[in-house]
PDB file of N, CA, C and O in Angstrom:
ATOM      1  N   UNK A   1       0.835  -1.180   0.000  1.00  0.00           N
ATOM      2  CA  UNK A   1       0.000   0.000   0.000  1.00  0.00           C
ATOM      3  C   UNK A   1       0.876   1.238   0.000  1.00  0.00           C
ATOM      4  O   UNK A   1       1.677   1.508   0.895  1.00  0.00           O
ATOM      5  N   UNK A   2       0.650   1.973  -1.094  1.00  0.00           N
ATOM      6  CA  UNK A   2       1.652   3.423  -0.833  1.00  0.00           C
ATOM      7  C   UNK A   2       0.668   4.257   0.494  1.00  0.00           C
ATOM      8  O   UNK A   2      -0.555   4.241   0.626  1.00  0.00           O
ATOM      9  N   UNK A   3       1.553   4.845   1.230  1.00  0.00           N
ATOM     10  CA  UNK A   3       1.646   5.689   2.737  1.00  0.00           C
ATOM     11  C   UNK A   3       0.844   6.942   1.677  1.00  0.00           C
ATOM     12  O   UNK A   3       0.159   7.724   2.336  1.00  0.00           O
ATOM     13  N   UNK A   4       0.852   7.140   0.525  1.00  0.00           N
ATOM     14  CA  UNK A   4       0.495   8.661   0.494  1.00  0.00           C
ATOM     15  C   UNK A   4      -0.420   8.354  -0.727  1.00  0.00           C
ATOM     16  O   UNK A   4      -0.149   7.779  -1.781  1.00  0.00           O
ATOM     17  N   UNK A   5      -1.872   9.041  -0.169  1.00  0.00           N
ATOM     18  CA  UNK A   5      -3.279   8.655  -1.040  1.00  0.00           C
ATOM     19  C   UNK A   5      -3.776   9.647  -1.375  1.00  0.00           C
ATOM     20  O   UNK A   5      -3.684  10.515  -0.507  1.00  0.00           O
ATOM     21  N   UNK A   6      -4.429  10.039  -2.516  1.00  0.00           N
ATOM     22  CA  UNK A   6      -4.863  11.643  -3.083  1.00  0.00           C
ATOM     23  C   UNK A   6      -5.952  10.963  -1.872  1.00  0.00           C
ATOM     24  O   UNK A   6      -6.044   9.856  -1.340  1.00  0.00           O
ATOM     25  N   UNK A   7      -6.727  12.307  -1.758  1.00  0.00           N
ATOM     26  CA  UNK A   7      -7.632  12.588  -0.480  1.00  0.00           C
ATOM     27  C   UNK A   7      -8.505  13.238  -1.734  1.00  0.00           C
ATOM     28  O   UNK A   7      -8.058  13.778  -2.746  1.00  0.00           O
ATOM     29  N   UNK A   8     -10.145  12.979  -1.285  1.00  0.00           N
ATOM     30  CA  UNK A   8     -11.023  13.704  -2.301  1.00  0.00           C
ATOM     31  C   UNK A   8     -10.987  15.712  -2.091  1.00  0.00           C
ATOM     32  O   UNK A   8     -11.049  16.468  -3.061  1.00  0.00           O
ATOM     33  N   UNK A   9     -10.914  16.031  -1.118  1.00  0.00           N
ATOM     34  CA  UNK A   9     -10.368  17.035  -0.782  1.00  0.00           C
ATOM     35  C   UNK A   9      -9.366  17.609  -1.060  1.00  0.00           C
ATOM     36  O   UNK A   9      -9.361  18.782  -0.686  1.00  0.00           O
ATOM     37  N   UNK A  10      -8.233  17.174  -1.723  1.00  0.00           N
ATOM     38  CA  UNK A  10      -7.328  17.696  -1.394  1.00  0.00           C
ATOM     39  C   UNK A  10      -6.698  16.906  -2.951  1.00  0.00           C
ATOM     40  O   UNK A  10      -6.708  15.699  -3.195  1.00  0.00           O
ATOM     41  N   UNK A  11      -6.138  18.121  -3.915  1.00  0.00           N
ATOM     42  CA  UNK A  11      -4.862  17.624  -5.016  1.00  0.00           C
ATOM     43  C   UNK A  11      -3.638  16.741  -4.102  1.00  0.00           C
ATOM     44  O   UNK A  11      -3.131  15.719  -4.565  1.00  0.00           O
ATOM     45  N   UNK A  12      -3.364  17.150  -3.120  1.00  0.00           N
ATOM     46  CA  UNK A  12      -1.912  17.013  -2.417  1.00  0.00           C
ATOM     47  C   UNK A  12      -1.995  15.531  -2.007  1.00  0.00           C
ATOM     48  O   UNK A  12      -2.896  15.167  -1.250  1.00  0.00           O
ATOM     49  N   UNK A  13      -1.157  14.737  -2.445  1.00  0.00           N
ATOM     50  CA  UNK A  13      -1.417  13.523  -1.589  1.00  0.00           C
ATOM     51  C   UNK A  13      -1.031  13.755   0.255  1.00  0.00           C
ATOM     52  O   UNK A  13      -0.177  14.492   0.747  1.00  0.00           O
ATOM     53  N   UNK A  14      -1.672  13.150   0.712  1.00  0.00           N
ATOM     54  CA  UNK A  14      -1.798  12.847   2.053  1.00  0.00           C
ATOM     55  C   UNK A  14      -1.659  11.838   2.920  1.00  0.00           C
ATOM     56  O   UNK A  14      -2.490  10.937   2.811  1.00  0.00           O
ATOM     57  N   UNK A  15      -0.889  11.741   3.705  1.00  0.00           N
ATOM     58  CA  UNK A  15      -0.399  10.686   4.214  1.00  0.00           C
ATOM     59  C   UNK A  15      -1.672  10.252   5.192  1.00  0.00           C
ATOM     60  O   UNK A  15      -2.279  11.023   5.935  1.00  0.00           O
ATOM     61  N   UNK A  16      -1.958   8.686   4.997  1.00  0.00           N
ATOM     62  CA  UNK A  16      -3.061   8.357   5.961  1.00  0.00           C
ATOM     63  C   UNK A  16      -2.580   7.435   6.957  1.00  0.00           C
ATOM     64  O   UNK A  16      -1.445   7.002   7.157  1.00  0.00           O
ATOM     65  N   UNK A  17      -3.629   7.231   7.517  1.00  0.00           N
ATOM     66  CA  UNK A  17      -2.980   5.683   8.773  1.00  0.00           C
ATOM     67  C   UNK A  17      -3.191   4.933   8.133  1.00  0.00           C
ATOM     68  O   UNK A  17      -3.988   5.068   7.204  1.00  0.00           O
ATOM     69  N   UNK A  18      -2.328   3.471   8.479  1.00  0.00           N
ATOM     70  CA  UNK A  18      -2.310   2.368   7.717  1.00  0.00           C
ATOM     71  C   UNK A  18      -3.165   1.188   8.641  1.00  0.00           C
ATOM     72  O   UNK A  18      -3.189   0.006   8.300  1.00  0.00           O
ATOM     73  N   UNK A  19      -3.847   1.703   9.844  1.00  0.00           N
ATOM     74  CA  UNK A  19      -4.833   0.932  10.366  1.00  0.00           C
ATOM     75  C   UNK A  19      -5.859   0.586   9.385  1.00  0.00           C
ATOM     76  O   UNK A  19      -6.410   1.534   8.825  1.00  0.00           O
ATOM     77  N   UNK A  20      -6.258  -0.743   9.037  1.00  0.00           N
ATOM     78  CA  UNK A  20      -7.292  -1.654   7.953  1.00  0.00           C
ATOM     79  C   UNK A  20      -8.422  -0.594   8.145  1.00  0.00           C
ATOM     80  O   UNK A  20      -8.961  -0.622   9.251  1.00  0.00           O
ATOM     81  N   UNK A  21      -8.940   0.477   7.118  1.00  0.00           N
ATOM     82  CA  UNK A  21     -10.111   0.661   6.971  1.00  0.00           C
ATOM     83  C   UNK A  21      -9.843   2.320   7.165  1.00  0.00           C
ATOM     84  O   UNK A  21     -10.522   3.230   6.690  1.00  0.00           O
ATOM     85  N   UNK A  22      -8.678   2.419   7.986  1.00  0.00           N
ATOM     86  CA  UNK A  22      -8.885   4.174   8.368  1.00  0.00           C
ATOM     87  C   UNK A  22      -7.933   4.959   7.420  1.00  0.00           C
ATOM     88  O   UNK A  22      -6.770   4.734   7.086  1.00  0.00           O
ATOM     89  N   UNK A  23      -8.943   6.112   7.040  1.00  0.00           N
ATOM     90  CA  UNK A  23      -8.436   6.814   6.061  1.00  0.00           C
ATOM     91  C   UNK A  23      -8.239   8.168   6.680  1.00  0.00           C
ATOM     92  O   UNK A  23      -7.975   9.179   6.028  1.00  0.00           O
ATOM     93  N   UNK A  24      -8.423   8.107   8.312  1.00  0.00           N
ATOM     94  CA  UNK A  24      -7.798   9.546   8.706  1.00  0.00           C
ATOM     95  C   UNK A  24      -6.585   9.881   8.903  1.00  0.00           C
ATOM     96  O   UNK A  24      -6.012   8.864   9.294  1.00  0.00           O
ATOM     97  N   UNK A  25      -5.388  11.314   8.818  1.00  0.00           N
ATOM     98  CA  UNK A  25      -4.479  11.764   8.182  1.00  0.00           C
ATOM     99  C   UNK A  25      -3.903  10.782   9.318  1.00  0.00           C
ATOM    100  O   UNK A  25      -4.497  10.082  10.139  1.00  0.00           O
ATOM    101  N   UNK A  26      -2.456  10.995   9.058  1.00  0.00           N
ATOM    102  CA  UNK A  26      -1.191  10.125   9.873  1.00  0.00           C
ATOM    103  C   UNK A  26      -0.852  11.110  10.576  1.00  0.00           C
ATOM    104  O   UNK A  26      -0.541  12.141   9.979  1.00  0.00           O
ATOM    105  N   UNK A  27      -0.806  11.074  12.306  1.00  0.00           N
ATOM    106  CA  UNK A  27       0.407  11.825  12.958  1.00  0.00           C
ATOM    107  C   UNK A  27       1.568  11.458  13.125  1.00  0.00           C
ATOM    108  O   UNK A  27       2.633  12.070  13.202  1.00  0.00           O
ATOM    109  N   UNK A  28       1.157   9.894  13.203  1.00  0.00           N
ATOM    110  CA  UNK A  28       2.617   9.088  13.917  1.00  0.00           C
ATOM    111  C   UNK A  28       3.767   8.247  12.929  1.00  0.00           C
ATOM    112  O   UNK A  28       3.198   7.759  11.953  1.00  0.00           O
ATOM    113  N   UNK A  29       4.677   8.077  12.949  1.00  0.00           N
ATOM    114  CA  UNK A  29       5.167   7.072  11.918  1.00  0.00           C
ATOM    115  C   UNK A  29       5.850   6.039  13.063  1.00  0.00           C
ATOM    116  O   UNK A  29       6.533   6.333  14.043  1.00  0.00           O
ATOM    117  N   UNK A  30       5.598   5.283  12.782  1.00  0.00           N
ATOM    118  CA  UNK A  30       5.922   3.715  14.026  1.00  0.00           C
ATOM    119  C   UNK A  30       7.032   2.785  13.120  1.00  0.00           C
ATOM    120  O   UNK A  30       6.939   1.940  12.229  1.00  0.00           O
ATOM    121  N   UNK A  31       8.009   3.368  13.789  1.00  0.00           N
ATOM    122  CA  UNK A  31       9.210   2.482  12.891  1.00  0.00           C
ATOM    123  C   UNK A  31       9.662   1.433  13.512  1.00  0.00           C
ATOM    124  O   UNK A  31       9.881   1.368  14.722  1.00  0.00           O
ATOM    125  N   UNK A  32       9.876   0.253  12.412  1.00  0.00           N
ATOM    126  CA  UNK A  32       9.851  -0.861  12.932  1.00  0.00           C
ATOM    127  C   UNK A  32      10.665  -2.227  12.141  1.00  0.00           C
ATOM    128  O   UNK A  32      10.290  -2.278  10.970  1.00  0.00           O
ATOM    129  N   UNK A  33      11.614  -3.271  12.460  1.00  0.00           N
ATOM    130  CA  UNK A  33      11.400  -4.092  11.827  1.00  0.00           C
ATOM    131  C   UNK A  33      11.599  -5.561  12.255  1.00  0.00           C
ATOM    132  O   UNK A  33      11.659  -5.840  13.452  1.00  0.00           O
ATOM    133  N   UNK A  34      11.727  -6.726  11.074  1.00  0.00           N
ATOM    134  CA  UNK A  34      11.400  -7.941  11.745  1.00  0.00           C
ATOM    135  C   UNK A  34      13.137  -8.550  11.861  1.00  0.00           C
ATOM    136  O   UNK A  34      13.687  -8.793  10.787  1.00  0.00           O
ATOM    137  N   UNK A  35      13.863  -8.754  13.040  1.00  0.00           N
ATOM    138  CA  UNK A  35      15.224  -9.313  12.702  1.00  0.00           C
ATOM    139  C   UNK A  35      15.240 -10.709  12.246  1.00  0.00           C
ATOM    140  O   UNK A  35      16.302 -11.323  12.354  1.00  0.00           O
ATOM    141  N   UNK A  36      14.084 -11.367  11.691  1.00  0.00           N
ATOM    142  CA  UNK A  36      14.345 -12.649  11.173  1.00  0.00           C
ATOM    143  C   UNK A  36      14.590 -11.998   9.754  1.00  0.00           C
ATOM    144  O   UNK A  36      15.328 -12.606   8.979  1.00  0.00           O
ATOM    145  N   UNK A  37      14.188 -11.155   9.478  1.00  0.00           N
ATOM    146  CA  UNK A  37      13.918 -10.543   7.730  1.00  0.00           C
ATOM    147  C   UNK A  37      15.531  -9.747   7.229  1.00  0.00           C
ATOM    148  O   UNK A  37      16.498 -10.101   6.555  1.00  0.00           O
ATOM    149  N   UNK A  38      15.076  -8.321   8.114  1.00  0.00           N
ATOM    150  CA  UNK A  38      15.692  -7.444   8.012  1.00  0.00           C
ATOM    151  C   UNK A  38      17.368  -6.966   8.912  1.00  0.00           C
ATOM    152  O   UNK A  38      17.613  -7.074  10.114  1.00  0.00           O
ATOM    153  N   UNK A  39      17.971  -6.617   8.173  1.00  0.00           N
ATOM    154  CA  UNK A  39      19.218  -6.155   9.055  1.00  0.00           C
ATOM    155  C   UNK A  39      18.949  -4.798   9.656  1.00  0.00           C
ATOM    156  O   UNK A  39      18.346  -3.862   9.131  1.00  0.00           O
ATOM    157  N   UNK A  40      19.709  -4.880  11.293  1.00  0.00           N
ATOM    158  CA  UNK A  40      19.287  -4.068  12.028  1.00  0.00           C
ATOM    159  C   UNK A  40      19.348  -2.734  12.183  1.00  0.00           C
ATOM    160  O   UNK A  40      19.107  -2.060  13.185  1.00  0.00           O
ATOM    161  N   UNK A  41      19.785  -2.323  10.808  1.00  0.00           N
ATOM    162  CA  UNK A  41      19.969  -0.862  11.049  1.00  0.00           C
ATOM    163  C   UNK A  41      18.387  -0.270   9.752  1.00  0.00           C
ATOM    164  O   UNK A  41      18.011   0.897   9.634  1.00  0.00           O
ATOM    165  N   UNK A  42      17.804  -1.459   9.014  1.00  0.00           N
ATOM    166  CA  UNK A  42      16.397  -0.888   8.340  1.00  0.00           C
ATOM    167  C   UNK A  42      15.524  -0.921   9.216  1.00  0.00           C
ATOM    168  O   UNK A  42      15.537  -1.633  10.220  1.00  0.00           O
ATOM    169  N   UNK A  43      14.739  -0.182   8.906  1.00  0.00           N
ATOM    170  CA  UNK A  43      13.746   0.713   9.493  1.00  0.00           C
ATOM    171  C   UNK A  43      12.187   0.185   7.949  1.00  0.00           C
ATOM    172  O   UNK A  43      12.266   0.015   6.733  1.00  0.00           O
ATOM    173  N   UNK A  44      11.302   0.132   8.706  1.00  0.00           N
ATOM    174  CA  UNK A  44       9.989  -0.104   7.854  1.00  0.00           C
ATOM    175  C   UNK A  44       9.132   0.840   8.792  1.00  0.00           C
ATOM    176  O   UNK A  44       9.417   1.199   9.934  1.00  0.00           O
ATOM    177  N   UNK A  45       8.260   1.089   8.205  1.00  0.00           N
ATOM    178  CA  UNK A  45       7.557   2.445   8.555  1.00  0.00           C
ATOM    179  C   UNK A  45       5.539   1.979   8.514  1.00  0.00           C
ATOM    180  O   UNK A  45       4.976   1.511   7.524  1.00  0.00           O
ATOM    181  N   UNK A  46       4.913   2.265   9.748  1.00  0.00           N
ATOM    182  CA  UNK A  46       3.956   1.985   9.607  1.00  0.00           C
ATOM    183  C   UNK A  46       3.000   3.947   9.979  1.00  0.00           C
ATOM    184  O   UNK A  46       3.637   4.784  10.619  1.00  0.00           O
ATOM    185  N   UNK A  47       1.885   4.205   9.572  1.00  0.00           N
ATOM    186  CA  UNK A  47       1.902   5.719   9.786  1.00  0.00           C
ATOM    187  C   UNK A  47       0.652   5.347  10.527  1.00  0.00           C
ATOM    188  O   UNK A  47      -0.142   4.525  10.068  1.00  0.00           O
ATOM    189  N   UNK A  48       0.446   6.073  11.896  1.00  0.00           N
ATOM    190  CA  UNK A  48      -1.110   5.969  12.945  1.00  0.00           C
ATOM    191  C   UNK A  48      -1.814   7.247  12.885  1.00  0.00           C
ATOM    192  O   UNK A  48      -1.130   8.262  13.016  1.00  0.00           O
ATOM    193  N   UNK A  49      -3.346   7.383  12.670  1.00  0.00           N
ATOM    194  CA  UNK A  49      -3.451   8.686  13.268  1.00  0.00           C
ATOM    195  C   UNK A  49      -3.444   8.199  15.279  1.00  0.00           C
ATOM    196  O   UNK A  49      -3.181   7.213  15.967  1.00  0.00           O
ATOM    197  N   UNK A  50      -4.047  10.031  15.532  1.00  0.00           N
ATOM    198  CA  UNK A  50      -4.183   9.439  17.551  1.00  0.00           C
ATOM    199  C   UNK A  50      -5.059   8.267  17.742  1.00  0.00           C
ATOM    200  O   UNK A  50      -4.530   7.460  18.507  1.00  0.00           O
ATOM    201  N   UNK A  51      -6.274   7.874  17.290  1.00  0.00           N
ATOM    202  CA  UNK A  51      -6.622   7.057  17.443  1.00  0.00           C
ATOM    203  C   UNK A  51      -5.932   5.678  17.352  1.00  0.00           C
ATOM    204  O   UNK A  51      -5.930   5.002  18.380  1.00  0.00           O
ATOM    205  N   UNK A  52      -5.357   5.190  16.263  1.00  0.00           N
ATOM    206  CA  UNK A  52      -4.768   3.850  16.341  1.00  0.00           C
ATOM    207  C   UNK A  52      -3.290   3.784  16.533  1.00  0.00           C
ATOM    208  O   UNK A  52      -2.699   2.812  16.062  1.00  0.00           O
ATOM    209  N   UNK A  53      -2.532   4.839  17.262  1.00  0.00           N
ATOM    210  CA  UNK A  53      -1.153   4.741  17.730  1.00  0.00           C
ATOM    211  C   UNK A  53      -0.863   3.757  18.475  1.00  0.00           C
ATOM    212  O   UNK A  53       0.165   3.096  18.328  1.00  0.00           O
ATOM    213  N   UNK A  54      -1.998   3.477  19.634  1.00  0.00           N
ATOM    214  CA  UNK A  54      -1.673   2.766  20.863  1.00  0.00           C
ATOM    215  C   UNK A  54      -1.680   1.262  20.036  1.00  0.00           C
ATOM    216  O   UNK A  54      -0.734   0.479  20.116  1.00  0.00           O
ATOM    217  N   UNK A  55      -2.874   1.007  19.255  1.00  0.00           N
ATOM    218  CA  UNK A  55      -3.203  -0.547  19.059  1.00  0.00           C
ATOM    219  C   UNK A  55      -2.191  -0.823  18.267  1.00  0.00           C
ATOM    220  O   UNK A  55      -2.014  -2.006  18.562  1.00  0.00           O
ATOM    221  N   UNK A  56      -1.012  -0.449  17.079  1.00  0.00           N
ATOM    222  CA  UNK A  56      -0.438  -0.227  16.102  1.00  0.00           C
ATOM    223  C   UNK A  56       0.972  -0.768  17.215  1.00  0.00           C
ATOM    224  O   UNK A  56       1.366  -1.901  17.492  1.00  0.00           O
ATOM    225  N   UNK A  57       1.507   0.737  17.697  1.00  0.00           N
ATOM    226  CA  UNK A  57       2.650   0.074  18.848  1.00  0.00           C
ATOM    227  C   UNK A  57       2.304  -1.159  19.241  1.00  0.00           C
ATOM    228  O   UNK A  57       2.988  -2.180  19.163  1.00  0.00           O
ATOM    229  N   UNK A  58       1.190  -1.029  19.679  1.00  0.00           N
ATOM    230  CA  UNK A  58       1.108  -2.584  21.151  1.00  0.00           C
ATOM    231  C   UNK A  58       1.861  -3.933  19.656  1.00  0.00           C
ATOM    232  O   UNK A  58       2.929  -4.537  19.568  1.00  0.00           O
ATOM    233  N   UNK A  59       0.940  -3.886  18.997  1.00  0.00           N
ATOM    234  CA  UNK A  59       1.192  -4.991  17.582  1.00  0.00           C
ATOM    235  C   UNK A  59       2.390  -5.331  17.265  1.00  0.00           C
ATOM    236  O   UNK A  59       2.781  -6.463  16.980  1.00  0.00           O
ATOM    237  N   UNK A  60       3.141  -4.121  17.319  1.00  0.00           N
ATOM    238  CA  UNK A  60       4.820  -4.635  16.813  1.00  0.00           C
ATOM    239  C   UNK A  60       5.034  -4.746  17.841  1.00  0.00           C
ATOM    240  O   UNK A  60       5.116  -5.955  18.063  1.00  0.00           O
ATOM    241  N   UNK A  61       5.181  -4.239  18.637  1.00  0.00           N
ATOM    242  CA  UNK A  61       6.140  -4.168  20.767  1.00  0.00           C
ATOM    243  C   UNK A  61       5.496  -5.712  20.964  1.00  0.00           C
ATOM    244  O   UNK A  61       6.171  -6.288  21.817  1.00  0.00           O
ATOM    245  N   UNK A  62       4.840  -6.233  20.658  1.00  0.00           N
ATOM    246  CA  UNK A  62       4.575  -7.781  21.173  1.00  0.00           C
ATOM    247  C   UNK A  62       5.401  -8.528  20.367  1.00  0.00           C
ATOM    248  O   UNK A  62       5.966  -9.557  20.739  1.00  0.00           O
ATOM    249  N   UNK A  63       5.485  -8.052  19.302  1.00  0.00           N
ATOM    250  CA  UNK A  63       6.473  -9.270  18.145  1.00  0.00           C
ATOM    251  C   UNK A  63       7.979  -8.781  18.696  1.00  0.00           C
ATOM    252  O   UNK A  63       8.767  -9.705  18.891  1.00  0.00           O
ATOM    253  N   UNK A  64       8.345  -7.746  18.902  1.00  0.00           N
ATOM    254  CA  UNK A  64       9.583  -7.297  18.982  1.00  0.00           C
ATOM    255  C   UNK A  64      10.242  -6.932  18.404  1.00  0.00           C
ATOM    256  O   UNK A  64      11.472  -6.989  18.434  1.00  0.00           O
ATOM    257  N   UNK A  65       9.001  -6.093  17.202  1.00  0.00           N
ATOM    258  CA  UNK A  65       9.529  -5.311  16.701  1.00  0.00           C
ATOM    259  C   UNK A  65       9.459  -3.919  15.885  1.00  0.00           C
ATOM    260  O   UNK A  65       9.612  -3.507  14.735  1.00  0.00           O
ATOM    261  N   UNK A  66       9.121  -3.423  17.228  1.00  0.00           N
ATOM    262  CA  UNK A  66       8.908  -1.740  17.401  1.00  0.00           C
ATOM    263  C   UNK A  66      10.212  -0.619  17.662  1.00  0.00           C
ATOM    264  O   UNK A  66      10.471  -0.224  18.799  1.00  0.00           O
ATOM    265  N   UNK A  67      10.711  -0.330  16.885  1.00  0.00           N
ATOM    266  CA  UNK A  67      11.777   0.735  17.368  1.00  0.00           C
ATOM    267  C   UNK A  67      11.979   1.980  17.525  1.00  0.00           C
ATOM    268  O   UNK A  67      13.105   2.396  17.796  1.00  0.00           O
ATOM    269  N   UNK A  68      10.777   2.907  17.365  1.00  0.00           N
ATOM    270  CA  UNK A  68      10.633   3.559  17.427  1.00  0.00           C
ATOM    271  C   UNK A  68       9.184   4.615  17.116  1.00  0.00           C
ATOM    272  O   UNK A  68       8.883   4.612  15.923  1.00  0.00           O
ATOM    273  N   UNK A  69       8.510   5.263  17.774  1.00  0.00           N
ATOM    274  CA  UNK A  69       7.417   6.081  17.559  1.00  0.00           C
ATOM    275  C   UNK A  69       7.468   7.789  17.282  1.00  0.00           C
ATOM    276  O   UNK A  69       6.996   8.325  18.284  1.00  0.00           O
ATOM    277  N   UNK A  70       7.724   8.426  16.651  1.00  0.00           N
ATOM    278  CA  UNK A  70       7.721   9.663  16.479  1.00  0.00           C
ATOM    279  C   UNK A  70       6.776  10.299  15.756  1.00  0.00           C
ATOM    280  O   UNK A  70       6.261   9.684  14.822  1.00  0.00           O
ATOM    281  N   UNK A  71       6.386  11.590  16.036  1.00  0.00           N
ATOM    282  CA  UNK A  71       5.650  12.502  15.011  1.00  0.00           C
ATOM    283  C   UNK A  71       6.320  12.308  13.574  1.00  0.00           C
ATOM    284  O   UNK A  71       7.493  12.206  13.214  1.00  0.00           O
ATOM    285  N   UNK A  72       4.889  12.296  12.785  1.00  0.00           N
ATOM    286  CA  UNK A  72       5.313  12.033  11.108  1.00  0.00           C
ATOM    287  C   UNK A  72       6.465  13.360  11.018  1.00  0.00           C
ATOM    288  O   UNK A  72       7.563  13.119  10.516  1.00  0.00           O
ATOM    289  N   UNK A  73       6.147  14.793  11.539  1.00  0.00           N
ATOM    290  CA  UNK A  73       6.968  16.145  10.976  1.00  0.00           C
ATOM    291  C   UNK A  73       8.191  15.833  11.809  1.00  0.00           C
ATOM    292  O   UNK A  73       8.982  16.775  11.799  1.00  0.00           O
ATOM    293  N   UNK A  74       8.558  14.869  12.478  1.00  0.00           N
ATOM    294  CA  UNK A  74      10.155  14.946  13.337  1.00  0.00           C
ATOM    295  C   UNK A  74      10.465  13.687  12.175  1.00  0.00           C
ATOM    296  O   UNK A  74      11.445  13.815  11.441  1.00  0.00           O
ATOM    297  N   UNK A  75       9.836  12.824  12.090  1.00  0.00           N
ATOM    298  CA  UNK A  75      10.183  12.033  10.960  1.00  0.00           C
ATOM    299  C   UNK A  75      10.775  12.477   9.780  1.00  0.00           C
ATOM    300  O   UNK A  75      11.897  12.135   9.407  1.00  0.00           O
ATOM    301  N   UNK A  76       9.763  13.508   8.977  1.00  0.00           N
ATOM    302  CA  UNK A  76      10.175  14.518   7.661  1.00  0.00           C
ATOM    303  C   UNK A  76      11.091  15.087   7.792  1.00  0.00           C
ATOM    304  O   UNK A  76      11.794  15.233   6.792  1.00  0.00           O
ATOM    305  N   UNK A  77      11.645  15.838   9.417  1.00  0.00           N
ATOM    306  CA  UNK A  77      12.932  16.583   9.533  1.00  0.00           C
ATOM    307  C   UNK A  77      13.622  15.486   9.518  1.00  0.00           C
ATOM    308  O   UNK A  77      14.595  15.769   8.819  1.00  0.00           O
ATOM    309  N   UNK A  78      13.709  14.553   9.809  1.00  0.00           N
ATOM    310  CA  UNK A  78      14.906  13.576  10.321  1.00  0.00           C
ATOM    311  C   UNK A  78      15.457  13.569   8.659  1.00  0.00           C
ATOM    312  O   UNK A  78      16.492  14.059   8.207  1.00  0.00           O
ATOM    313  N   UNK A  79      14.378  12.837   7.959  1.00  0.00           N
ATOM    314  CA  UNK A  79      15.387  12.191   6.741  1.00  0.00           C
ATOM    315  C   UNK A  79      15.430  13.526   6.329  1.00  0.00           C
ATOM    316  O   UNK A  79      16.428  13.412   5.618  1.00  0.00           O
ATOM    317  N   UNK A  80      15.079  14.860   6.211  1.00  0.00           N
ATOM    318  CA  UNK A  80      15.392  15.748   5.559  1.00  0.00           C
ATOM    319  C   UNK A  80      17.030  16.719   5.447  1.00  0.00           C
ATOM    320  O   UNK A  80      17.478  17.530   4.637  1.00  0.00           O
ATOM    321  N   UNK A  81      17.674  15.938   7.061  1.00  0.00           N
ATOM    322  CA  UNK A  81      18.732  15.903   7.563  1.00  0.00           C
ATOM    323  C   UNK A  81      19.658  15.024   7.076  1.00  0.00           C
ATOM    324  O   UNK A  81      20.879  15.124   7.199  1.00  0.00           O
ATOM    325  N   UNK A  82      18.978  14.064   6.457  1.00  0.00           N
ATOM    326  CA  UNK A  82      19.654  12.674   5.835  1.00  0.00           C
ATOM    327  C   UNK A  82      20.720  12.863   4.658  1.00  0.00           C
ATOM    328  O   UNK A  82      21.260  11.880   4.151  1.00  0.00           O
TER     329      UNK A  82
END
């Protein structure tokens, strides 16, 4: 699923949550990955609005593999620093 969906509102694509069904905007980006898969310095990216932050974390933090939760705009600065 691409993270960024034209919105009927809006030309601009928009980043939504990737909770099954919700199409409200993303605050959070929940970075994360699986060490059976991935080497430990990638990062996979899941986006929450407030509503599904908590259920989203809990999901990876049980598998073990949640590494991080930040605002999507500290996210955008980060790699923009990159």
């Amino acid at each position: 699923m691409n993270i960024f969906e034209t919105r009927p509102e809006s030309a601009a694509p928009s980043p939504v949550c990737s909770a099954k069904g919700c199409r409200d905007a993303a605050v959070w980006v929940l970075a994360w990955n699986n060490p059976k898969l991935h080497t430990p310095e990638r990062r996979k990216t899941w986006l929450a609005c407030d509503e599904h932050r908590a259920h989203l974390s809990s999901f990876l933090d049980v598998r073990g593999f949640l590494k991080d939760v930040v605002t999507l705009a500290q996210w955008e600065s980060s790699a923009a620093d990159r």
